[in-house]
Structure formats: structure tokens, C-alpha cells
C-alpha positions, -999 to +999 in steps of 0.1 A: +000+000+000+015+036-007+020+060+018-014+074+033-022+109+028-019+126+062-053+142+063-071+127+038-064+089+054-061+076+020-031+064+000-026+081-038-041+051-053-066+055-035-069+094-044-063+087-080-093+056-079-117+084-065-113+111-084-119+088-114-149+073-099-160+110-092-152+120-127-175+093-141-203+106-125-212+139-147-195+124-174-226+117-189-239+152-182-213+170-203-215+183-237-213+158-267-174+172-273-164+170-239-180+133-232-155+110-248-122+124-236-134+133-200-153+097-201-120+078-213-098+098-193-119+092-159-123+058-165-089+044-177-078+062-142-097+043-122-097+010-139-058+016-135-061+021-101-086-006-088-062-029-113-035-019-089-054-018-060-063-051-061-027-059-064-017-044-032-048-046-013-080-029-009-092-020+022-127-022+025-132+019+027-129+016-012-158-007-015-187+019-018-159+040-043-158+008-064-192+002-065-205+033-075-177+037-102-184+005-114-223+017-116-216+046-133-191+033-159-216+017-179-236+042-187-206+067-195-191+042-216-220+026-233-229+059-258-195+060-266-196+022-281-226+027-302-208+059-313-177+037-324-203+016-343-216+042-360-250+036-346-273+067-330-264+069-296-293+071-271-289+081-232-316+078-205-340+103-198-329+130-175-353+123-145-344+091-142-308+093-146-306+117-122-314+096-094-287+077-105-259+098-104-269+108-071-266+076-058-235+071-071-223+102-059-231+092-025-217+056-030-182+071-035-186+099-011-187+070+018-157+060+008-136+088+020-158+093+048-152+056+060-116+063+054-117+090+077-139+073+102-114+045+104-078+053+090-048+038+087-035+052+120-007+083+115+019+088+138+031+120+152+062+132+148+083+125+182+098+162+194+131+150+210+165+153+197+170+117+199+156+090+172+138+063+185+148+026+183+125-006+196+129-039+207+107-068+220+120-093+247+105-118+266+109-136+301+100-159+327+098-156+362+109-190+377+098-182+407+061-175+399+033-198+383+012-194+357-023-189+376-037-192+343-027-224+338-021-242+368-025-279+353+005-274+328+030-261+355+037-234+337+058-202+351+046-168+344+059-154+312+059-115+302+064-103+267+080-064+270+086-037+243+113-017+246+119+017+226+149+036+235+168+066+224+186+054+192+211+067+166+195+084+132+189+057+109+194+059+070+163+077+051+153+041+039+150+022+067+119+006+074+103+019+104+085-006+127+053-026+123+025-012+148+007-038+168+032-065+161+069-075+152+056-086+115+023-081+100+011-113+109+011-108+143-002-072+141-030-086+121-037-115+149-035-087+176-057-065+159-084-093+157-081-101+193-089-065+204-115-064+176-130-092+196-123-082+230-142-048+222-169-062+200-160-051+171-160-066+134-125-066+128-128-053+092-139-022+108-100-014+117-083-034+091-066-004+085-047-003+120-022-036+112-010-015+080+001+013+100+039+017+109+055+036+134+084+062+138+108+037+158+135+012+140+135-024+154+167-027+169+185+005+158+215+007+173+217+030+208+221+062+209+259+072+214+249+099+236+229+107+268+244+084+291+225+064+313+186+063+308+161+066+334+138+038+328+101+041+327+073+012+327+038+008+314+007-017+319-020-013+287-058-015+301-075-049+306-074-064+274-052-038+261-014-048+244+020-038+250+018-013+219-014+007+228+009+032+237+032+036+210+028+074+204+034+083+240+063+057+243+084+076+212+079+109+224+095+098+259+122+079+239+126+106+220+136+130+250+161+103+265+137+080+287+132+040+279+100+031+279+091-007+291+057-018+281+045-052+290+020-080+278+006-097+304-007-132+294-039-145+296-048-105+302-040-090+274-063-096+243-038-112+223+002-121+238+021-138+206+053-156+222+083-165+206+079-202+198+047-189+173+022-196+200-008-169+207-024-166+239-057-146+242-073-135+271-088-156+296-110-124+318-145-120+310-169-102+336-193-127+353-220-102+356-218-103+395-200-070+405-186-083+437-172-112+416-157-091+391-141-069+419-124-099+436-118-106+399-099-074+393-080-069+424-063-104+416-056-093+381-039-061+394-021-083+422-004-097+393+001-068+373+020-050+399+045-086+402+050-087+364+062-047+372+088-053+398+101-090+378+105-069+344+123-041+366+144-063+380+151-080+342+160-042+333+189-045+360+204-075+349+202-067+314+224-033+327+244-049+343+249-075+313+232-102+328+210-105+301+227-096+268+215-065+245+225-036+233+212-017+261+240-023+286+251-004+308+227+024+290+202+018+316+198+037+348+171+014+369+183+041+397+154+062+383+125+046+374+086+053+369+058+033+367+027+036+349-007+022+333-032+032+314-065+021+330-065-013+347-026-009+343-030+025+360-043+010+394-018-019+388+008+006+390+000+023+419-001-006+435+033-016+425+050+015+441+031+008+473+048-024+472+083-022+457+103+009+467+128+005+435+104+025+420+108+063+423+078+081+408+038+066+397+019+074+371-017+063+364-036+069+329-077+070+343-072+040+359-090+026+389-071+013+418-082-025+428-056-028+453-085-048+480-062-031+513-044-002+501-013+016+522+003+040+516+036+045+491+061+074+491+067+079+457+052+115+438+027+103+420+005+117+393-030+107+385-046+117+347-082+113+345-110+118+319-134+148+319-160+137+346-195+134+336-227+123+349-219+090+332-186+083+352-186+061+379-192+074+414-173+056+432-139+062+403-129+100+421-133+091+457-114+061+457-087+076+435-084+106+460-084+082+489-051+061+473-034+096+465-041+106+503-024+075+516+010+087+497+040+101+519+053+121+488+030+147+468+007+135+445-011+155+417-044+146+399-055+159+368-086+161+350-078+172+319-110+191+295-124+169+265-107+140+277-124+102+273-108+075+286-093+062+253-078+098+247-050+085+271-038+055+242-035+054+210-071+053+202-078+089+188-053+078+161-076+053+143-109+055+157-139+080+145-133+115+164-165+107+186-161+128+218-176+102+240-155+076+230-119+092+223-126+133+236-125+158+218-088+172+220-082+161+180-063+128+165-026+143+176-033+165+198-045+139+224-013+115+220+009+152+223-010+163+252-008+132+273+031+129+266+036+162+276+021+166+303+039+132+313+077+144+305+071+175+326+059+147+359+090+123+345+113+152+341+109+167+379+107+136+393+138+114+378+161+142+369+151+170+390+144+198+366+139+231+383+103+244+375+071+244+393+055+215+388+023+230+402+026+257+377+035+234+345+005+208+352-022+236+361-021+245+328-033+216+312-063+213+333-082+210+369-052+200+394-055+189+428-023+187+449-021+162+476+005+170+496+013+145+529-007+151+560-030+177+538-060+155+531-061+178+495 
């Protein structure tokens, strides 16, 4: 497929097909002397196209163009045989012809309006100095089972994504698949959340096409030192690469971003060896069921946190071979979630002090006894509405209230809880279900307000952090002993 359009979400091909489906249309409205070379023109354009398209793949956004082209084509065409013949050439009546072309006009008018609806995701630009390089690893705890599978004896294995400040790689080098290390598995994640979320997965076939501004395994940067270290937990259900835009930015501006898969969780984890595992959580309907449910689920969460931060430390020290030895500084390290991964992660700083600074992404805290932590943390959450959950605020504020160290929450404006992932990238611009802060905006505005938290609490910028947050929304400062 050729490189989409930013804006338009469609390829040229795609372009090139539509406007000669949209030429078609009042080809049969022109002038006698105009009709044949607007009429041939139009429609060896789009045959071209749709040849090739079919070549490379058509997404299913081009169905409607196709079919109203291919309605229109005969009856643009057809005059122009019977004038090759020699034969009087006859076209249907104006009022019912009309009709026609409207239809077809609106038949190829959904296509770009589907293609909008549901692009091929676009990633922003990353604004750091440094380029961005990725890498996926995997590991097992031998000191933890797999509750998921207790009658195979299995141990618990993570699958992690790493990206990482990298050096500039050549102008041609291909850039990273999203959702996957090939297109294969993209294409089996992108089902499995599909699923997950109810979906029919043709809706966002155009997600697995998308790449990404990162290099798999491009070398490290030469410069910058030691990085601080920063981890990440998708939502339940969510995968490892939910994140992506948010995880180059901070790569970008010298941090390494960990993000996990967390089997039998996630939607879809695909392991080394070929296998695919796919979630085994499902709500039982019984709310008190589904909160015991939860607070195991972030119980394990928060241990896959602290094993994968420990991994990070052997592989600095050069336990673990890579390139990123002796490039990581575990010495400053964040955690953070999105969601169900938020609460997971403010659970693991209340239980593993290797951690110096929390972040949560709208997530609810399940932790069944929570204590309190001494980490600053910092607590996004969507625009509250009549429609959130009571219960989400007060319980957030009591967690934060437990903390030794400062913690900040803020509500940022025209947020939705999917604002805080990748979602506004390839989903419809419906307020209620990814805000309204714009497709690049939301991915820009989430990382930024993220480095300035990451940037005062690992490396001690100067600054107000008061200040700097306040301006991207409704802040409330907990500071220990305050209650507020």
C-alpha cells in the first residue's frame, strides 16, 4: 500500500481511484465534445487504479468507491460504443438518470468518509533530539506460576517492548510494524482486540497496515548516558503497543519506555515459539465477583512490574545480553498504566520501593487493602461526567491521600478514557469515545504533560511542577498530611 495521505487517510491510489470514480459521475452530463475524452480519461484512471489496487490490497473503505464507479461506468461508456459503431447513440432520460448519479455520488462519497472514520493510524512526529529505536523481549519468572494455567506447571511469562533513544537511521530504513513485530502478528493482535471490544474486525483493518516512527533494533544512541527507565501496563485487554505514540515521544527526550504484555490479560500475547495466547478475563455479571476478579488481576500486574524491573537491571548490568547495557539507569525509574494498568501501577509502588515516581492513565485502583507509598505520584483522569462512575474520584483521591510524597491529579478538559492510548489515532473523532482534543493532539498532550511529571521527578528539573501541570487542566495537589 503507498504511503497514506496525512489528512485525507487515503493512499494516492486510493486518491487517484476516487477522483476517477467522481469523474465518471457527470460524465454523462457534459456536452457531446467533452463526453468521450473526460469519459476515457476518468475511466482508464480508475480501472488503473482498482487494477493496482487489487494488487496491493483494498481496504474495504474503497468498496462503496468501487461500486458506485463501477455503476456509473456503464452508462458513461456505453454511448460512446454505439458511437464507435456508428450507430445513434441514445442516453436515459434525464429524470431518471438523475437519481442515479446521485446515488452514485453518494456511494463514493462514503468512501472517503469511511476512510476517515477509520484510518490507517498516522503517527506523530516524536519532538526530542533523539531517534527512536525498539525492541521486544521476553521472560519468565521461575519463581512465579502461571495462575492461568495451573494444570500445565507453567511459570509466568511476560512479553515487553522496549523503545529507547537510538542513533538516526538511514532515510530508507523501514520503520517498525504497529501492533506487532511482523504483519502477521499485528493482524492477529488486531483481531483479538476487535473481539475483546466487539468489534467486526474489518472495521479497523486499516490499523495492522500502519507503521510507526521507531526502528527495530536500531543501534543506541551514542549519547545521553544512562537512561532513566520508565514502565507501562496497557488496560485490561489492552497490548503492550497501545501506547506507542506516548512511548516515542519519551524515547525521543532520552527516557526507555518498558511496556508489558501480560498473558492470559491482554487480548492477544504472541510468544516467541509462534504460539498466541488470548485472554482468559471475562466479567461474570456479579459486580462483587468481578471486583475480587480485578484486584487479583492487578495483584499480578503490579509482580510482572517489579520482575520486568528487575530484568532491566540484569540486562544493565549485562546479565542478560543487549545492546542496552550499561545504557540503563534502573536508579530512576517510573511506573505507569493506562486504566487497569493505571491501578496496577500504583499498586506496585506501594509495594516495591525500587520504583521512584507513579503514574496512572484514568485508571482505577483494585488494590483490596491499600497503604500508603512514598513515591510522587501523578493521577490523569478523563473529563467527569454524569456517566462516570461514582465511586472512580473518591477512591482515586483516597489512594493519593495514603501517599508520603506529593501526589497530583488531573482532569484534563475533553478528555475520554481512550484519549490516554492510542485510540484517537484510528478511531472515529466521537467525543464520548476518544474526547475531543483532536487525533494528535491527544497522543501530544498526554506525553507532555507526562515528560514534565517524569522530568521533575527522575532528573530533577527546576520548575514548578504546580505551575506546568495547572495549565493543562483541573489540578489537585495532595500533599502529605494535607488530606487535598
Amino acid at each position: 500500500m503507498t504511503e497514506i495521505i496525512t489528512g485525507l487517510h487515503m493512499s494516492s491510489l486510493e486518491i487517484l481511484a476516487l477522483l476517477g470514480a467522481v469523474a465518471l459521475v457527470p460524465a454523462r452530463w457534459l456536452p457531446p465534445a467533452a463526453r468521450p475524452p473526460v469519459t476515457i480519461a476518468a475511466g482508464a484512471v480508475f480501472v488503473l487504479s482498482a487494477i493496482v489496487l487489487s494488487v496491493v490490497g483494498i481496504r474495504w473503505q474503497m468498496l462503496p468507491v468501487l461500486a458506485g464507479a463501477a455503476f456509473a461506468l456503464p452508462f458513461a461508456v456505453f454511448p460512446l460504443l454505439r458511437r464507435g459503431t456508428g450507430r445513434p447513440t441514445r442516453r436515459a432520460r434525464w429524470w431518471p438518470a438523475l437519481p442515479g448519479s446521485v446515488a452514485c455520488v453518494g456511494l463514493i462519497a462514503a468512501g472517503p468518509a469511511a476512510a476517515w472514520a477509520f484510518p490507517v493510524p498516522v503517527f506523530p512526529e516524536p519532538s526530542g533530539h533523539f531517534a527512536v529505536g525498539t525492541r521486544v523481549m521476553q521472560w519468565t519468572d521461575p519463581h512465579r506460576p502461571e495462575n492461568a494455567t495451573p494444570e500445565r506447571g507453567d511459570r509466568r511469562t511476560v512479553v515487553v517492548q522496549l523503545w529507547y533513544p537510538a542513533q538516526k537511521s538511514p532515510a530508507g530504513a523501514q520503520r517498525a510494524q504497529y501492533l506487532g513485530r511482523t504483519e502477521h502478528e499485528a493482524r492477529t493482535v488486531s483481531d483479538a482486540l476487535a473481539r475483546y471490544v466487539g468489534l467486526p474486525g474489518f472495521l479497523v483493518d486499516g490499523v495492522p497496515r500502519a507503521h510507526t516512527h521507531s526502528v527495530f533494533n536500531a543501534p543506541v544512541a551514542g549519547s545521553g548516558g544512562r537512561f532513566p527507565v520508565v514502565l507501562f501496563s496497557p488496560g485490561l485487554g489492552g497490548v503492550r503497543t497501545q501506547n506507542t505514540a506516548w512511548a516515542e515521544e519519551l524515547a525521543s527526550h532520552g527516557y526507555v519506555v518498558a511496556a508489558l504484555d501480560h498473558p492470559y490479560d491482554s487480548s492477544a500475547v504472541v510468544l516467541a515459539d509462534g504460539r498466541t495466547l488470548n485472554t482468559k478475563i471475562a466479567s461474570t455479571g456479579d459486580p462483587d465477583e468481578d471486583q475480587k476478579r480485578s484486584a487479583e488481576t492487578s495483584g499480578i500486574r503490579a509482580a510482572d512490574l517489579s520482575f520486568v524491573l528487575t530484568q532491566l537491571g540484569r540486562l544493565d548490568r549485562g546479565e542478560i545480553s543487549g545492546p542496552l547495557t550499561g545504557r540503563l539507569d534502573t536508579g530512576r525509574a517510573a511506573v505507569t498504566g493506562h486504566s487497569m494498568g493505571g491501578g496496577a501501577a500504583l499498586q506496585a509502588a506501594r509495594q516495591d520501593r525500587r520504583f521512584d515516581a507513579v503514574m496512572d492513565l484514568d485508571g482505577y485502583p483494585h488494590d483490596p487493602t491499600p497503604r500508603s507509598f512514598h513515591q510522587p505520584a501523578l493521577a490523569l483522569t478523563q473529563a467527569i461526567t454524569q456517566e462516570t462512575d461514582p465511586g472512580y474520584i473518591p477512591r482515586l483521591n483516597k489512594v493519593l491521600e495514603l501517599n508520603t510524597a506529593t501526589s497530583y491529579r488531573l482532569t484534563i478538559p475533553g478528555a475520554a478514557h481512550l484519549t490516554f492510548m492510542d485510540a484517537p489515532l484510528y478511531l472515529p473523532p466521537v467525543p464520548s469515545m476518544v474526547g475531543s482534543l483532536g487525533r494528535t493532539e491527544s497522543p501530544r498532550l498526554v506525553a507532555a504533560v507526562s515528560l514534565a511529571f517524569l522530568d521533575s521527578t527522575l532528573r530533577h528539573r527546576p520548575g514548578g511542577l504546580t505551575g506546568v501541570l495547572s495549565t493543562y487542566g483541573d489540578l489537585s495537589v495532595h500533599r502529605p498530611g494535607s488530606g487535598r
